[in-house]
DOROVEX-359439 format. One record per residue (C-alpha): z, x, y; residue in three letters. Coordinates in steps of 0.25 Angstrom, whole numbers, plus 5000, padded with zeros to 4 digits. Layout:
BEGIN
ZXYAla/...
This chain:
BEGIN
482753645207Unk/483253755197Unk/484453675193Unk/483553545192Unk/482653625181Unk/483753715174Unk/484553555173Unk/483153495164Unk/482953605158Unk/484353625152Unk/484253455149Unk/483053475144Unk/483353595134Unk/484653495130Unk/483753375127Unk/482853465120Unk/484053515110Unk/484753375109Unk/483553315103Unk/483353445094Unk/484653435090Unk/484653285086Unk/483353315080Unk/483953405070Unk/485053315067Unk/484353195064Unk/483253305054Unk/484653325048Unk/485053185046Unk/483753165041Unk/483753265031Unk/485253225027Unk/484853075024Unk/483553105015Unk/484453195006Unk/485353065006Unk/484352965004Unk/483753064993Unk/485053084986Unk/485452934987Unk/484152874982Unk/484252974969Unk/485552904964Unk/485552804955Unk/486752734962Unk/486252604970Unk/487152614979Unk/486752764983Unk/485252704983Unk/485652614993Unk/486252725002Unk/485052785000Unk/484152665007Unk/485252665018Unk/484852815021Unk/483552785022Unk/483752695035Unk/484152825042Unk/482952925036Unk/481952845042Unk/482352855057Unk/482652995055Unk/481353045049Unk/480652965060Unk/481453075069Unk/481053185061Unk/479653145063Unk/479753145076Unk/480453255077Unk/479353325069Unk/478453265077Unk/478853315089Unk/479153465084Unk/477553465080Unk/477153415094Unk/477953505101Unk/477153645090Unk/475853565095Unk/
C-alpha cells in the first residue's frame, strides 16, 4: 500500500512540474512574439507589416493560455 501511494505521489508531483514547466514556456513564447508583432508592425516596410499579421495568429492562442494560467494561479491564492 506504501509503494501504491509513494508511485501517485511521485506521478502527481511530475505532472504538477510538467505543466509548470510548459506553463512557463509558452509565458515565454508569448512574450517573445508581442515584442515581435511590436517591432514588426512599427516599420514602414509592408512586407514586415505582413509578418506582423501572421504573428498575430499565434498571440491569440497563447494569451488565451496565459489567461488561464493566471486564472488558475488566482484560484489556487483563493
Amino acid at each position: 500500500m506504501i509503494s501504491t501511494i509513494t508511485t501517485t505521489t511521485t506521478t502527481t508531483a511530475a505532472t504538477i512540474t510538467q505543466a509548470t514547466v510548459f506553463g512557463a514556456i509558452s509565458v515565454a513564447v508569448l512574450i517573445s512574439l508581442l515584442i515581435a508583432k511590436e517591432l514588426l508592425n512599427a516599420s514602414a516596410n509592408e512586407r514586415a507589416m505582413f509578418l506582423g499579421k501572421i504573428v498575430s495568429v499565434a498571440v491569440y492562442p497563447l494569451l488565451f493560455t496565459f489567461l488561464t494560467i493566471m486564472v488558475m494561479k488566482v484560484l489556487e491564492v483563493i
